[in-house]
Phi, psi and omega in degrees: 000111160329078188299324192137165192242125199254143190261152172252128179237124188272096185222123158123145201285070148222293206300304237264312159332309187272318186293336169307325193270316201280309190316315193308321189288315219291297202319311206297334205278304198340135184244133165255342173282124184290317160342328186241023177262134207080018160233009171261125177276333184257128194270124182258002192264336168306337193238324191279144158223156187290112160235183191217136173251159185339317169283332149122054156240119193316135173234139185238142187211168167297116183284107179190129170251176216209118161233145190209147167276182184303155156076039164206032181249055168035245097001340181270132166262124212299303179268022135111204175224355204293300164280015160059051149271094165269138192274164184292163191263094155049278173322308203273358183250032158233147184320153165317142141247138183247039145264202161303162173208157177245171165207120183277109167238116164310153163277120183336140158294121177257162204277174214250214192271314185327282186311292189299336160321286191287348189301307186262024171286282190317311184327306182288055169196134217278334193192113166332131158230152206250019204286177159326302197276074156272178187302135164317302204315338198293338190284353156265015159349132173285303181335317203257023197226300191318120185270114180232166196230116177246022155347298221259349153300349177249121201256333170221170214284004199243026147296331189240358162322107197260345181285112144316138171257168188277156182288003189267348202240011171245138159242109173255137181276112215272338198280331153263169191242146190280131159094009212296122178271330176261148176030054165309154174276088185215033174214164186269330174314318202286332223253310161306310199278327157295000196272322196282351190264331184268358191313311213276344171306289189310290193311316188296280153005270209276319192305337195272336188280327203279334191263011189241003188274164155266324196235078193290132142333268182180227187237150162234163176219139173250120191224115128336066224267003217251346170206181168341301182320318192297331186286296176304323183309298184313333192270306185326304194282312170323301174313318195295326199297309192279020193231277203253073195287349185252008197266163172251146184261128178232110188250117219239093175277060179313164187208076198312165165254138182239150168264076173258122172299189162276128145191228194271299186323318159298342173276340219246000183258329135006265155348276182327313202286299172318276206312304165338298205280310198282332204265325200293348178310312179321281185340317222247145159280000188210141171218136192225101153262159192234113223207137155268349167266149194292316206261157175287338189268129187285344158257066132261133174228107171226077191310162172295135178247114173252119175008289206236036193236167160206094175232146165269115193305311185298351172259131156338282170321279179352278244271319164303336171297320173292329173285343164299321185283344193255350142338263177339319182272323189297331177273355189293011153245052168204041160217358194249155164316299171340308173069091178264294202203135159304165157285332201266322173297295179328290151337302175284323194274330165284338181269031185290142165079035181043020170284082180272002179259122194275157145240153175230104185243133168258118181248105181210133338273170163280089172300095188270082182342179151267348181253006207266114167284153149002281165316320163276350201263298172291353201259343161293335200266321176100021172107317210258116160294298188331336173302338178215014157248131186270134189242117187259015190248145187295123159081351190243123182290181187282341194238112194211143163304131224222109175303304167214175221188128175227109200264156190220112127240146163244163152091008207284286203281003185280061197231140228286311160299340134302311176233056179261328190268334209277334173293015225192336183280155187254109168329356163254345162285327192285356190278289145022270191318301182283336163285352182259343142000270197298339172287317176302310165328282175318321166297324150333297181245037129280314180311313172311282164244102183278003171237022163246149158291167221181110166198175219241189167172136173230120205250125169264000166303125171286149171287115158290079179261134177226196190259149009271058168264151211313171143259093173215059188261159139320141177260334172234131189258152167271172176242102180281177177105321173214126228285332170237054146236114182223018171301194167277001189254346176253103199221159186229178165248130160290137151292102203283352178293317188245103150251153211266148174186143185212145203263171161215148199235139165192155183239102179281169140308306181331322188308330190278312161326307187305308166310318170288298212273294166333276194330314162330303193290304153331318193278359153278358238223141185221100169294041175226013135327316215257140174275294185346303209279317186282334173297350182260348185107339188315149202235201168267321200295322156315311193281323165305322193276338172295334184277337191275350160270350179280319181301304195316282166311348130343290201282324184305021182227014163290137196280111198275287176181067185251185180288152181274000000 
């Protein structure tokens, strides 16, 4: 069952960093073998949509418009390559001149092994086409066989894009430079005041991706909240509300880890950050930030530590890929066949009493026998999720009072003998099959925790990784799942191609801890320091009514008397 279709809005280079890792994984999932069709739960038509290029060849691309600033798609061409779209040459849109001329070529950016690789994949095929039933041979792809390590190659995100996008989804803010040292894009004033040069650019856009839906969902944002972008973001969401009062907004605040000190650059992302969180909050039905560092303060760095991960918090490439991967699973019960929860239901039923700020713990990967069911599998953890989940939202302890709760697995029944029999299953059986799952489960965490709601979903689709995502898996893993071996001897090497992973969406305490410590900081801080915000008009009394909605949005987390 179709639920409707969710639009993606990217703004700002770190988000366009986790949405790049996410198409990519969404793209690795595409089943091309007929043989195995009908045996995937996740519906790619929610997020993708089917298009023709002139010549008449199916295209399946991201319902996603992408903002960036100038100098900062490398090797990427601003309307893609996928429809050979060329813009007129300069040249030909200015009067004749009749003196001399000169001409100037910078040199091209060069691409990396990854990028040449896929260059010459495709070369030899007249047109990529990206739908499900497409040629078998593309899923044997070298891109998708080869192991590469571009650690030291990658400088933005769109070195590791392996998804064509449609010519309709990049919007570059052309008045700024990407890495700019002189008149950086770094204030949300800056971020209005572009909004209004870029509204009909932006609008013409999105409308054409919003006329191709029959059932929109709603929206998702990747946002910056953290410079100039937290400013566009705000006008975007705003606009989407009063345009779309029923759709649902889910504003996904990512958070590279930077090696920044305390000083005005850290007060002033600070800032950024407070206004962001307050005006787009009024808007949104859901707001997530996300992190690999634990703490909320901003020249602190207390990376996240995971089991089976060996990543470097300061690269972007790393660090986004895990938030991407643990994306990809939380959302997937408004993206599945299954049809669990609309995005506006999911959203409203965790966000009650105006707790509208999500946290997210993540298990990537989740060490699963192949053999291991459901059961043995809760009856190894002992009652405690929290035991194989990792908590990725900035400011939220591992242990907090927990209001609701939406738990995601996937990939738990994907063992290489399940899906040798799944070929042979009828998609009304397996739904059966997964629905009597999804009752064990759920019985699981009422027992667990009898005073929060709790409610599941279970995908049997696995997290697909392929390349280009880092190598930063652990080479030997321990294994849950099986109750009598649980030593130190029972270890495996993982498959990093399929991994079993499971997410928890959740509304906390924690959220309030997250909220107090920005207050803290913020309340030190006198924005008439910053000049910028008053050359925009900004007043001090804009930056007080923000903290005083944050305060406000504190107290709705106070903890009454739930389970930890």
């Amino acid at each position: 069952m179709n639920l409707g279709e969710v639009i993606s809005i990217q703004i700002g280079h770190y988000s366009n960093f986790v949405g790049a890792h996410w198409w990519n994984l969404q793209e690795a999932s595409f089943i091309y073998d007929p043989s195995k069709v009908g045996t995937s739960q996740v519906d790619h038509d929610v997020m993708f949509r089917e298009g023709m290029t002139k010549n008449g060849q199916i295209t399946y691309t991201p319902r996603l418009i992408a903002f960036d600033l100038k100098g900062s798609l490398n090797t990427l061409k601003e309307e893609g390559s996928l429809y050979n779209t060329e813009h007129s040459d300069l040249q030909d849109q200015l009067a004749p001149w009749p003196g001399p001329t000169e001409k100037y070529c910078a040199e091209p950016a060069l691409k990396n092994e990854f990028l040449r690789d896929l260059e010459q994949e495709e070369s030899g095929e007249d047109e990529m086409n990206y739908k499900k039933d497409s040629a078998n041979d593309a899923s044997k792809s070298k891109g998708n066989e080869t192991q590469y390590n571009l650690d030291s190659e990658i400088s933005v995100w769109s070195d590791f894009l392996r998804t064509h996008w449609h010519p309709k989804s990049l919007c570059i803010v052309s008045q700024y430079m990407h890495n700019a040292t002189f008149a950086p894009f770094d204030t949300f004033s800056y971020g209005l005041d572009i909004y209004e040069k870029i509204t009909t650019e932006y609008e013409d856009k999105l409308h054409f991706f919003i006329e191709e839906c029959d059932h929109l969902q709603g929206f998702h944002l990747l946002t910056d909240v953290f410079d100039g972008f937290g400013g566009i973001a705000y006008k975007i969401i705003e606009d989407i509300r009063n345009e779309f009062r029923s759709k649902a907004i889910l504003n996904i605040n990512p958070f590279p880890i930077t090696n920044t000190s305390a000083g005005p650059l850290t007060d002033l992302k600070l800032i950024n950050t407070v206004l962001s969180l307050s005006y787009c909050n009024e808007y949104c039905n859901a707001t997530l930030p996300i992190s690999l560092n634990t703490s909320s303060t901003m020249d602190c760095i207390q990376p996240v530590k995971f089991s089976y991960l060996n990543y470097d918090p300061l690269s972007m490439y790393h660090s986004s890929s895990i938030i991407a991967a643990s994306l990809d699973t939380a959302t997937l019960p408004y993206r599945s066949l299954s049809g669990y929860f609309t995005a506006d239901h999911l959203y409203d039923t965790l966000t009650e009493a105006g707790r509208k700020i999500l946290s997210l713990s993540t298990g990537f990967p989740l060490p699963i026998c192949d053999d291991a069911t459901l059961t043995t599998f809760l009856e190894s953890i002992n009652g405690n999720m929290d035991s194989v989940l990792t908590c990725i939202s900035p400011g939220h302890k591992e242990r907090n009072s927990k209001f609701s709760r939406y738990v995601t697995l996937r990939g738990m029944t994907a063992s290489p003998t399940t899906l040798e029999a799944n070929k042979s299953t009828s998609f009304e059986g397996l739904q059966h099959k997964y629905s009597k799952s999804v009752r064990t489960l759920q019985q699981f965490l009422s027992k667990s925790y009898p005073n929060s709601l709790s409610l599941c979903s279970i995908i049997n689709d696995t997290c697909n990784v392929t390349a280009p995502f880092p190598s930063i898996f652990s080479k030997y893993i321990p294994l849950y799942g099986d109750v009598k071996a649980r030593d130190e001897n029972n270890q495996k090497m993982i498959d990093t191609r399929n991994i079993t992973t499971m997410t928890s969406l959740e509304s906390s305490s924690g959220s309030q801890s997250y909220l107090k410590s920005l207050l803290n900081q913020a309340k030190n801080i006198s924005i008439r320091r910053y000049h910028q915000f008053k050359e925009n008009g900004m007043e001090e009394d804009t930056y007080l009514e923000a903290l005083n909605n944050l305060s406000n949005l504190a107290e709705t987390y106070c903890e009454i008397d739930y389970d930890l």
